[in-house]
Every structure is written in C-alpha cells, then in structure tokens.
Steps between C-alpha positions, in 0.01 A plus 500: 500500500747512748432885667834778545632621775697848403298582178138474439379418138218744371344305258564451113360309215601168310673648237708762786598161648648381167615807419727523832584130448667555222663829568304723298505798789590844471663455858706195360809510263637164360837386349519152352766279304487289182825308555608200236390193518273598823165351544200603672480827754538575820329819635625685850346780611664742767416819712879614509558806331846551571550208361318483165814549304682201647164240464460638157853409408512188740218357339626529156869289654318273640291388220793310311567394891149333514428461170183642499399848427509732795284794495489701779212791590530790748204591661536794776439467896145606480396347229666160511263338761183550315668397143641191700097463628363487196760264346420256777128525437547412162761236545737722296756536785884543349737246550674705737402778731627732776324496862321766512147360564464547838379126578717276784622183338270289631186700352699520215556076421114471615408742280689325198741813484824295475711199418760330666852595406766300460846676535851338442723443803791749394269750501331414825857535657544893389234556721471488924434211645172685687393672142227217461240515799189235522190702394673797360676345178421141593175318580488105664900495359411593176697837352304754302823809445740641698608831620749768303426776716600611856257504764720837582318744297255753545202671284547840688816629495517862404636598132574892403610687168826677589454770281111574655663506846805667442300757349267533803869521704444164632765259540414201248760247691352581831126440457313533865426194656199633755137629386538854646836549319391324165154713486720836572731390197191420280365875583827626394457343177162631435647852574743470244261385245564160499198237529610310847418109516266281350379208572365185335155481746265399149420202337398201743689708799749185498805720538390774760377152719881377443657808560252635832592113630878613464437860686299348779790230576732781476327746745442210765265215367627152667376335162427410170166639281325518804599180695681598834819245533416468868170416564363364167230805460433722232520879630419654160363805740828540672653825535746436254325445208251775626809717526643441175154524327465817676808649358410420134216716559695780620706493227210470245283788672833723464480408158844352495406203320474557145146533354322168360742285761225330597381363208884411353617126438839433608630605119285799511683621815841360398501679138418835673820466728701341157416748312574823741150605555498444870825526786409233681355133495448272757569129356653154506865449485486406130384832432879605358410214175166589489627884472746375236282280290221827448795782520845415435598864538355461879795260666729790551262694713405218728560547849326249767455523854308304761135371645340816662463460886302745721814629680820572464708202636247215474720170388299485122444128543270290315437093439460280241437131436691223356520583100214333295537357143610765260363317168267225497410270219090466445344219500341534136858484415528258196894460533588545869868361485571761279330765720719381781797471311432917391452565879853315616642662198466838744750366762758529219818728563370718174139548560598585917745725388210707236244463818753728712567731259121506427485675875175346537448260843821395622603177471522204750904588542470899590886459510497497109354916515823653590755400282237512192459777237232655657385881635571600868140546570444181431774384692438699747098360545639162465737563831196669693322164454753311545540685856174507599250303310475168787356160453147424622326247725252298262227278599557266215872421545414454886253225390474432142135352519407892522536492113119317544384824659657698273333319175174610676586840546250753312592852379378751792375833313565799576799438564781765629542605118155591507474722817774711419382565142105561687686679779725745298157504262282626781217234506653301797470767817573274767866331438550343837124316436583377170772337539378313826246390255790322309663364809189336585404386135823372456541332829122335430654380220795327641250319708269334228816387368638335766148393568538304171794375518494357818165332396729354237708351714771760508692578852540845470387764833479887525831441721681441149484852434666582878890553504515640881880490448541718184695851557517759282805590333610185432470160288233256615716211515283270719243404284589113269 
C-alpha cells in the first residue's frame, strides 16, 4: 500500500473498506442516474461541497452523454481521503475521483492510483499551453488529468458574518488585515456576546498545516511548506512559522477561538460560521459555496478580507505551484474512455459556468469571476488572489527526473498540523524544538530519496531545489 502524505489512515476492517468502496458512509452523499438505453455505471467521487449540486445534476446529463449510468458520491474534505484509502485497498476505487489524496503523481502511478487519460484535442486547446507540466499531470509523456483551478487561491483568507460584526460596531467590509488589529476586533466581538473565530485545527490537522504554511509566507517566509526558495533548506523552525504558531496560541489562551476548535473537521468549523454560531472563520476561498451549500440563508452576510500578516503594511504575499490534476481516473477503472470523456465534459461552457457560480476554487481563467452571478465577497477574495497569490519555483519543473525523488518520498509525522493542534493542546512545551525536529526529519527524508533515486540511475542533486534568483512578490518565470 502506497503510504499518504496529508492524511494518515487509522485503521479499519474488511467490511469498513467495502463499506467506503461503495459509498455506504455517513460522511458521503450520492446522486446517480438511470438514463435509457444506458449500460453499465460509472462512479465519481468528489470532495467539493460547493459543488455537490452541479455533479449531482451533471452526472445525471451526462449519462445519456456516455451512455452509461453516472452516479456520483460526495464525500466531505476530511473524510474523503480515508474513504478513497479504503476503496483503493479493496480495489473498489470509483471510476472517477477528485485529488485530494495527498500523493505526487509519480507515487501515485507506482502505487497503481491512476490511469492514463486520453483527452480530445478541442478540449486540450481551452486550456494554456503551460496547464500540463511533466510530473505534475504527466509522467514519461503520458497524461493522467488536467487542471480547472487557479494556482491563485488561498486556504486562509478571512470570512466574517456582517450582522455578528456590525453588531459588535465593527465594519464587516473593512476586516483588519494585521494580527494586533484582527485580535482587538475579535475581543470586541466577545464583548458583545458574539463567539469570535473558529477554526478548523481537528481531524488529521491537514487544514491548520495549509493554512499556518499560508500565514508564515505572508509574515516573511521565502518559501513553500517549509522549503526556503533560495537555498533549498527546510526552516520549519523559522521565525515565521514560530510567529504565526505563536499567535494562534494567543488567540486560543484569550479564549477567542471557539470551544472544541481543535478537535473540528473543516465541515465542523464551516457549519458553525454557516449557520451563525460563530463571527468569524478563517478558510479557503471556496468558503462562500461551501457557506451556501450548508446555509443558503448565510451568502448575504458574507464579507471576506485578507491573509493575516504580523503588521500593518506587510505586502500579504504568498506562492503556489503549477496547478495539479483536478480529477483523475483510477486505475481499477473498468471503462476509462468514458471516465475521461466525464472529465473533458468539465471544460464545457455549461459545467464552467455552474463551477463559478458554485464560488468554490476559481477557475483556470480568474477573468470569468467578475462578470459572473456571483457575491462580492467572493469576488472580492478572488481579486486578493489574483493580486497577490505568485507562482513558485519547483524542483520538478526545473528538472523533471525529480518526480523519481518524489515517488520515494514518505509521509513525515508530526507534521505542522500536528504541532499546532499539540501546541494549542498543551502537550508540546517547546515550539521552536519541535518543529526543528520536522525540518530535520523532513530534510532526512529528502535525502534517502534522492539517495534512491540516484542509485536508480536518476540525475537529480540537492541543487534542484535551489532557485538563487527567485524574488518575492513576483512570478517565478525562470524555471522550464
């Protein structure tokens, strides 16, 4: 078995593998189609909430389409990886599935995760000519998905209830950008009754990692999830994330984070801000159709504002790679042409136009967000990105043959996830220590892989990961 990266899988029995195989999960929700003169099925399984009414109505169009049945389950963010685990294990994986298990494409093909897709040329043309990168949706020429979603996005942009902070004589269109500011407007809301933020720190810790790798690039880190851009290192102990960290636990001993944040899953947190329990959330830039799809009532009090920095000021940059595979088809497919043919059916004019009303990740063409039907938060979040979410320096688009390393990669544990949730728990004392331990873990790591793979024959060097020329605040446009 093939080990995960972002999640880690806690153990179940034969029969909770079959039972997740086939959907049967009170975290899962499934629509499917019985269309005339169909044959066969074709399952796809997602992690989108925002967009669970679109599948679930694409999926029944499409089944006349592909003449098959499509049925398509929902399973939510924290869930979805160990359903998809357990699926695999039993050789019960759907047809189709979202990315969401963590794994680099090459650890994905070795590990018998996916098939090859084949997509027709007019659709291939919709897209940039740079959407399709070697060992990010291709491997040794072969394609296995493409990208729908902007690299410009963020999982830590800043959402309030205007009512909540209106109340608390806040103004909900002007949310402060800087941690001194933000934590004053948080006490404000406590004062006036209202329950302040919560967070979504629970479950595997997968979110709080993404969203304290956002804060730390935002209040100075010159990288990505702990690699520094410059000099190829991982800094895990640098004062950023310490800083950031630090800040959480301010906020949590002042008892401005909701009770029982630290054990919610993203939909735990997300429902309390949907449903007007809470005046603020801290979350991803789909959170407006997430908000929707569990609150409908919600989408007039959105308001959005920015990635926290320490001071007032600070540019709010952050960096992002080239966009991986949205969908892939799985290798226990038993009709992939009609798997690929439902994935190209998504670059259609109808189902883009339903994924940017869905406000859920925007899409490859941001330009499409502000003439749409959508709110001005959302608009608004997608125009922060847009302005300072950069592109990235990556080792494998430098050299390719770094997708050899990366297939021999190994989940490091704890990871940052993990230290916040034992930090903010009180059974990690010494921050600073702890997460040098996962600099050095993780960089020990790096080395038996390249170990490997150069042993294999690979040409790959610890100088990959060293872009001397990057600067911040911009796109990394040297790397081919």
């Amino acid at each position: 078995m093939t080990e995960m990266t972002r999640r880690s899988l806690l153990g179940a029995s034969v029969l909770a593998a079959i039972g997740a195989a086939t959907g049967c999960s009170g975290s899962s929700t499934q629509s499917g189609s019985t269309s005339g003169g169909a044959t066969g099925t074709l399952d796809w399984w997602d992690h989108f909430s925002s967009f669970k009414r679109l599948n679930d109505d694409w999926a029944k169009t499409q089944s006349p389409a592909l003449k098959t049945n499509v049925g398509h389950t929902y399973y939510d963010a924290s869930k979805a990886t160990q359903a998809f685990q357990l699926a695999h294990q039993a050789n019960k994986m759907p047809d189709v599935y979202s990315n969401v298990i963590g794994l680099p494409l090459p650890a994905l093909v070795s590990g018998k995760w996916v098939h090859e897709v084949t997509i027709p040329a007019d659709v291939k043309s919709k897209l940039p000519k740079d959407a399709f990168t070697e060992g990010i949706t291709q491997l040794d020429g072969k394609l296995y998905g493409f990208p729908m979603f902007s690299f410009r996005q963020s999982s830590t942009l800043v959402w309030v209830n205007k009512d909540h902070w209106s109340k608390a004589g806040l103004d909900p269109n002007n949310v402060p950008k800087d941690y001194g500011a933000f934590k004053d407007a948080l006490g404000k809301l406590k004062s006036a009754g209202i329950q302040p933020l919560t967070l979504a720190i629970g479950a595997d810790g997968g979110r709080i990692r993404d969203q304290v790798d956002d804060m730390a690039q935002a209040a100075g880190f010159p990288g990505y999830q702990g690699l520094q851009f410059t000099t190829g290192e991982y800094a895990y102990h640098h004062d950023a994330y310490v800083g950031v960290i630090e800040f959480l636990k301010q906020l949590n001993d002042d008892k401005l984070i909701m009770p029982g944040s630290n054990n919610f899953g993203v939909v735990d947190a997300r429902t309390r801000y949907a449903s007007g329990a809470v005046g603020t959330f801290i979350d991803g830039i789909w959170c407006a159709g997430g908000s929707k799809a569990l609150a409908p009532t919600i989408v007039d009090k959105l308001a959005s504002g920015q990635i926290l920095v320490p001071t007032a000021g600070t540019d709010p940059w952050c960096y992002r790679g080239r966009p991986a595979a949205t969908y892939f088809v799985s290798a226990d497919s038993k009709n992939p042409d009609a798997a690929g043919q439902l994935i190209a059916s998504f670059m259609s004019d109808d189902y883009q136009k339903g994924m940017v009303e869905a406000m859920d990740q925007p899409p490859l063409n941001l330009d499409q967000v502000a003439s749409s039907n959508v709110v001005d938060a959302y608009k608004k979040g997608v125009e922060y990105c847009k302005e300072n979410v950069f592109l990235m320096p990556q080792a494998i688009v430098k050299n390719p043959a770094i997708a050899r390393v990366d297939a021999l990669r190994k989940p490091v544990t704890p990871h940052v996830g993990n230290i916040v949730q034992g930090y903010l728990g009180g059974s990690i004392k010494d921050l600073k220590a702890e997460l040098k331990k996962l600099s050095d873990a993780t960089t020990a790591d790096r080395a038996q892989a390249l170990t490997k793979a150069k042993a294999a024959g690979a040409k790959v060097s610890e100088s990959d990961y060293v872009f001397a020329d990057w600067k911040p605040g911009q796109d990394y446009g040297a790397a081919k």
